[in-house]
N, C-alpha and C positions, 0 to 999 in steps of 0.2 A: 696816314700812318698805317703799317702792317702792324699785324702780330700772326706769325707763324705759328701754325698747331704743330702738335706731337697728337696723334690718336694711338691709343694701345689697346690692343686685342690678346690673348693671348700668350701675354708678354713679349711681344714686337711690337713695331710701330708699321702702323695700317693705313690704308686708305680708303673709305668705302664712298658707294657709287647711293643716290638714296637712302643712305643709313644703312643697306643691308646687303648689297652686293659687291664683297672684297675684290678693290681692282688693283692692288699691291701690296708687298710686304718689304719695309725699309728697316728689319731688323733692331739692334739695339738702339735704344731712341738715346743712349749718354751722346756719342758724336753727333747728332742730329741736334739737342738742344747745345753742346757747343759751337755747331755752325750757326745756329739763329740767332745766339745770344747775341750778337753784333747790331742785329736791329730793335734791339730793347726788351720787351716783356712777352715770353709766349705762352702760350695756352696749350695746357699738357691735360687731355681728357681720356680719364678709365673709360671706357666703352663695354670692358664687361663689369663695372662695379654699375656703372648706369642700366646695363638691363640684369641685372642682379645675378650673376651669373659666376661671380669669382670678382678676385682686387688683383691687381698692379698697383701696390703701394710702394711696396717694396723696389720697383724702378724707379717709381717719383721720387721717392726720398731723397735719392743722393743729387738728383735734378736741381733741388732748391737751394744745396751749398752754394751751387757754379754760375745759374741763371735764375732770373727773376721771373717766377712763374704765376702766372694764373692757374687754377687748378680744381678740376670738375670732374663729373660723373659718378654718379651715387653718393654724394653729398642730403641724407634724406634727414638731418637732424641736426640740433645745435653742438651734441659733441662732437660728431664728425669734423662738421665746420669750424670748430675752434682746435681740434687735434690739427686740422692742417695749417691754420693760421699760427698756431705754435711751433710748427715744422718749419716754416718759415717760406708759406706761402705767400705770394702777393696779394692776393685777393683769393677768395674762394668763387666760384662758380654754382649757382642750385638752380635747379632745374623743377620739378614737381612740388617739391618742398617748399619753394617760392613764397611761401605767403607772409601775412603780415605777422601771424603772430609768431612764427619762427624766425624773421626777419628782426623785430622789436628784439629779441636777444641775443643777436650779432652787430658788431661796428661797421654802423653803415658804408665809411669807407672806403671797406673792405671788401663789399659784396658786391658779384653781379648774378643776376636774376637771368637763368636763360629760357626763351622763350622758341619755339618751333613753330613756325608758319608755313602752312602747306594753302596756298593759294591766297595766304590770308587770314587763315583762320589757324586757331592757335590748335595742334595736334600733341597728343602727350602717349604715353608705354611705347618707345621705341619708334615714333610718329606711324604709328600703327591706328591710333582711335584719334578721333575727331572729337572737338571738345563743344564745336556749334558756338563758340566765341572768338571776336573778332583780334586781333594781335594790339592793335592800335587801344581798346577796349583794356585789356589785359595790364598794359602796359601804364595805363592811366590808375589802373589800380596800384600798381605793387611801385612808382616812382619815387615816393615818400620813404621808400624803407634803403632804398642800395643806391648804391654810388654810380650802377654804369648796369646797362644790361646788352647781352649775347641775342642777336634774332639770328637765324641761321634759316634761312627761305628752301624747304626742303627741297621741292621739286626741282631746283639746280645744283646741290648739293653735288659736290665730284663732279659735274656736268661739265663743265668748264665751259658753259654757254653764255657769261656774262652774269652780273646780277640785276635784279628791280630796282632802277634808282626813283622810279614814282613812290614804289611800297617803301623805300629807303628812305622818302621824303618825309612821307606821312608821321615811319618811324620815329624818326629823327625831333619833327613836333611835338610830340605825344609824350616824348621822353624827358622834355623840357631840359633841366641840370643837368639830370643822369648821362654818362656819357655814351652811347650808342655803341658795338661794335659789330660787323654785320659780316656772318659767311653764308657759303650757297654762292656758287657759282665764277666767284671773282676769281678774273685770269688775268686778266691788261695790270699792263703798269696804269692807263686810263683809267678802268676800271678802281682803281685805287685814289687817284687823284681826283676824282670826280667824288667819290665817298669823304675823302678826305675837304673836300672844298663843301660839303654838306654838310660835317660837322662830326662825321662816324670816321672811326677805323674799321680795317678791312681783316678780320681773319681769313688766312690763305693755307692752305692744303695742297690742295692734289696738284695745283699746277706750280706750286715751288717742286714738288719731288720727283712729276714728271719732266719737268725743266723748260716747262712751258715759259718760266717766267724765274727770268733772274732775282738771287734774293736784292743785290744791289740797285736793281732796277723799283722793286718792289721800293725797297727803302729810300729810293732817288722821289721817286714817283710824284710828291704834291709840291718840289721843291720848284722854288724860281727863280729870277736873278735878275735886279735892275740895270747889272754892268752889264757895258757892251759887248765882252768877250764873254759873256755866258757864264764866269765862273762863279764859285761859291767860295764865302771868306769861311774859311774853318778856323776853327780855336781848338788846338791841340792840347790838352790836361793828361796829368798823369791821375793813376788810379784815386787820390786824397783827390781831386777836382785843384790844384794848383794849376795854374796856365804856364805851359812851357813854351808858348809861342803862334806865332796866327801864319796860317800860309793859306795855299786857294786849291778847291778842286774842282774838276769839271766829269762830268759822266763817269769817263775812258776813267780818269784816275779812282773814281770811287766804286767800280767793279772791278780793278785791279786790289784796291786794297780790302775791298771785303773777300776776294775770291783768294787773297794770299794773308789775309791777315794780318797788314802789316801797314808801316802809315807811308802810304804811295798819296803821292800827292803832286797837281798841275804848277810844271816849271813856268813862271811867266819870263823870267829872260830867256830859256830854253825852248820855247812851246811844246813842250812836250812831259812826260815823265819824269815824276822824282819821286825814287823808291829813296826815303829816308834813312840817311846810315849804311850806304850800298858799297858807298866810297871809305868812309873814316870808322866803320864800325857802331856808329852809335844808331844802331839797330832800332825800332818800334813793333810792338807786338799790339797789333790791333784788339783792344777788348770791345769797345761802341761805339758804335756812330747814335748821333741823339741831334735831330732836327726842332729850330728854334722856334717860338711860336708864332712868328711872319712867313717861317717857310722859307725864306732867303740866306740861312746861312746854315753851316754845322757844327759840331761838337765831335772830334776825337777824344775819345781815351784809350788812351796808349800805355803799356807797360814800354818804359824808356830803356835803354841801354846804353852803357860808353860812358863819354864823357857828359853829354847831357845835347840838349835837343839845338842851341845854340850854334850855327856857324864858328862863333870866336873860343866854344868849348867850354862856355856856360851853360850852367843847368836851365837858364830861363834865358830866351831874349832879351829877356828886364835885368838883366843881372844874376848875380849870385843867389842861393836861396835863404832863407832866413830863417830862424825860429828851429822846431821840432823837423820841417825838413834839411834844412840845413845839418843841423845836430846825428840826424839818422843817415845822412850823407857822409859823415866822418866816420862813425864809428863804424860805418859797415867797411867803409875803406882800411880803420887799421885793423877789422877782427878778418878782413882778405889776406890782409901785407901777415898775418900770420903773430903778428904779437909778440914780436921776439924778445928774447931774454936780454937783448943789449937795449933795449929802446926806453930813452926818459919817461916817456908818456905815463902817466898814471892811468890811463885808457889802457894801453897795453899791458900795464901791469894789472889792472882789475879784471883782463879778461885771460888771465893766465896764472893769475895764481887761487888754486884752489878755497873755495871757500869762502874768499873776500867779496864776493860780488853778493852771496846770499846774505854773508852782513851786514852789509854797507844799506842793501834793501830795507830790513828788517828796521836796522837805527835811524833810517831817514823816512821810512814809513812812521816810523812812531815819533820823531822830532816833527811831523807834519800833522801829526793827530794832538801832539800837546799846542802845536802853534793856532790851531782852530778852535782849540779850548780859552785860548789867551784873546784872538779876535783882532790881530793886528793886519790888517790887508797887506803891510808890503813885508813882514814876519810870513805869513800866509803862502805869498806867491814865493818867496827866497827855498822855503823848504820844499813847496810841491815842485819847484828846477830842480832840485837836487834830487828828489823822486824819479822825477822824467827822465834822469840823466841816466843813474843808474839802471830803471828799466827798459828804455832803450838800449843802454848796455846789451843787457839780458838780453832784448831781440836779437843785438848784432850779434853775438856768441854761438846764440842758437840760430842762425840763419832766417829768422822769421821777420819779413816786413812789418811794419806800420801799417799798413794800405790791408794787409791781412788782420792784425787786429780790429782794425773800422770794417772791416769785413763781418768781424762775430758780433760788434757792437749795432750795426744793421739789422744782422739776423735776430738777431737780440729783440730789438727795438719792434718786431714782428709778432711776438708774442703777445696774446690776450690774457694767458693764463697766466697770472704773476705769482713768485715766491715770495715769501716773508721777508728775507732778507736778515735774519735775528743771526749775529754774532754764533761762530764756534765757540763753545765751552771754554777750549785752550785759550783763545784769542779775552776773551771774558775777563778770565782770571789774571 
């Protein structure tokens, strides 16, 4: 498993050689965590909030709408680390702060512990001072408090010399649960696969940006295959995780479709190339690739377009869709066809005549609120459909997916810092 860093300096995205000799500048890091976001979770580290010197907060922020970030550097206290976990970080990163008793007041989960080893031994301000304690040592202290910890092997740091998979091992031990992830030095797709068959992930830098190393490659990297033509069974889902069908890739197709974004995929009657949608329109917009926990298969999710992912011009190779995708499948079709004034539809008439669709909300919100009061479950479920319906509606009118709702109720679900939740006054009375 990769995870791609973002480092900011300055307000760019950086690369340094040792911690402290900039060997590039890759400018605004928004297009850079939109390119990574394909290979899952990355690691977005301030480098001058970490030596205390100024924040880039304000480039993270918008980072956490779009990609799933891990997020470090100058993290020295519990509000910091819960400001970011309410931002809608994925995990916090801490460095110095590391200890038990600032740990004991974050969700474990949530955190990982980053450790600096320069030969071995754990180094801290900048891996400037030596601490005269062992990494392996360090690590057996602070395992009980975070979910996963950061060793970053200074002395290969940018180096793109390869990393320690001995010191990698020992790590990897020592760490027990916690999940390992390990930069300094890692350049090979090898180099990845070999971390990955230990039990770590590999944060990657300088040689994704130099181009030493394909991001696809990277993401390929610990994958295998029992069939004899090499390929991989992919399960293609739209952004709600729905399966819209199984097809196969091999290498070639999976650095075409990270490199274009799009769901390219291995023809087996063909042998060759299938850019999805190329012919009939029903386009795919690649948002992740996510590799299973054998290592032998994939996960697309794809923003679908057209008719739907289906040959026969089904939304699913199983058929038609059902439920709340189905439902959000219509109404976005007729608030397209434009709603017009001749059409029977009561759908088209609620997204076109003013005013009606806030009613209809307001009365079926509160016929759903007296039904919860009464306690009848198939009472219960008849008014919250007619909830759904109407605000689905709402989506379709205003142009707004589903897949973006479950998008803020994610973000959501990131926060440590909870509101009360107490009724508006209006609503009260």
């Amino acid at each position: 498993m990769i995870v791609p860093s973002i480092d900011l300096m300055g307000g760019k995205t950086v690369q340094l050689v040792g911690g402290r000799e900039l060997a590039l500048e890759a400018g605004d890091p928004a297009p850079i965590a939109d390119r990574f976001a394909v290979a899952g979770e990355i690691a977005v580290i301030d480098l001058d909030a970490a030596l205390g010197r100024g924040s880039n907060a304000e480039l993270i922020r918008p980072l956490l709408a779009g990609a799933s970030c891990r997020v470090g550097g100058g993290i020295r206290d519990v509000r910091t680390a819960v400001s970011w976990l309410d931002a809608g970080a994925a995990r916090v990163i801490l460095g110095t702060a590391a200890t038990p008793e600032v740990l004991r007041e974050l969700p474990r989960e949530r955190v990982i512990a980053a450790l600096d080893a320069d030969g071995g031994e754990v180094v801290v301000k900048g891996w400037r001072e030596r601490t005269g304690r062992g990494i392996v040592e360090r690590i057996g202290e602070l395992r009980e408090h975070v979910s996963g910890f950061l060793v970053t092997f200074v002395e290969r740091e940018g180096r793109m010399q390869g990393t320690d998979l001995e010191l990698a091992r020992a790590v990897i031990a020592a760490a027990g649960p916690a999940r390992v992830t390990i930069a300094g030095g890692v350049t090979t797709a090898e180099d990845i696969a070999e971390l990955d068959a230990l039990g770590a992930a590999a944060q990657v830098g300088m040689a994704l940006y130099t181009g030493r190393l394909e991001l696809a490659d990277a993401v390929a990297a610990p994958l295998r295959s029992d069939r004899a033509d090499g390929l991989w069974p992919t399960v293609v889902t739209d952004e709600r995780g729905v399966a819209l069908g199984l097809a196969y890739s091999s290498r070639e197709s999976l650095r075409e479709a990270v490199r274009r974004r799009r769901g390219v995929y291995h023809s087996r009657s063909r042998g060759g190339l299938w850019v999805k949608g190329e012919s009939s329109g029903a386009t795919q917009e690649l948002l992740r690739v996510d590799l299973d926990c054998d290592r032998d298969a994939l996960r697309f999710t794809v923003r679908q377009a057209g008719g739907g992912f289906c040959h026969t011009g089904s939304r699913t190779c199983w058929g038609t869709a059902r439920g709340l995708d189905a439902l959000e499948s219509k109404l976005a079709r007729i608030a397209a066809e434009g709603a017009d004034a001749g059409s029977p539809s009561y759908t088209a008439r609620l997204l076109r005549e003013e005013g009606l669709l806030g009613a209809k909300l307001a009365e079926e919100a509160r016929e759903l609120a007296e039904a919860l009061q009464r306690g009848d479950a198939g009472d219960i479920a008849h008014e919250a459909a007619d909830l759904l319906y109407f605000a689905l509606a709402g989506l379709a009118k205003a142009g707004v997916p589903l897949a973006e709702v479950e998008r803020v109720l994610d973000r959501r679900a990131l926060r440590v810092t909870r509101r009360g939740g107490d009724a508006k006054a209006s609503v009260r009375s």
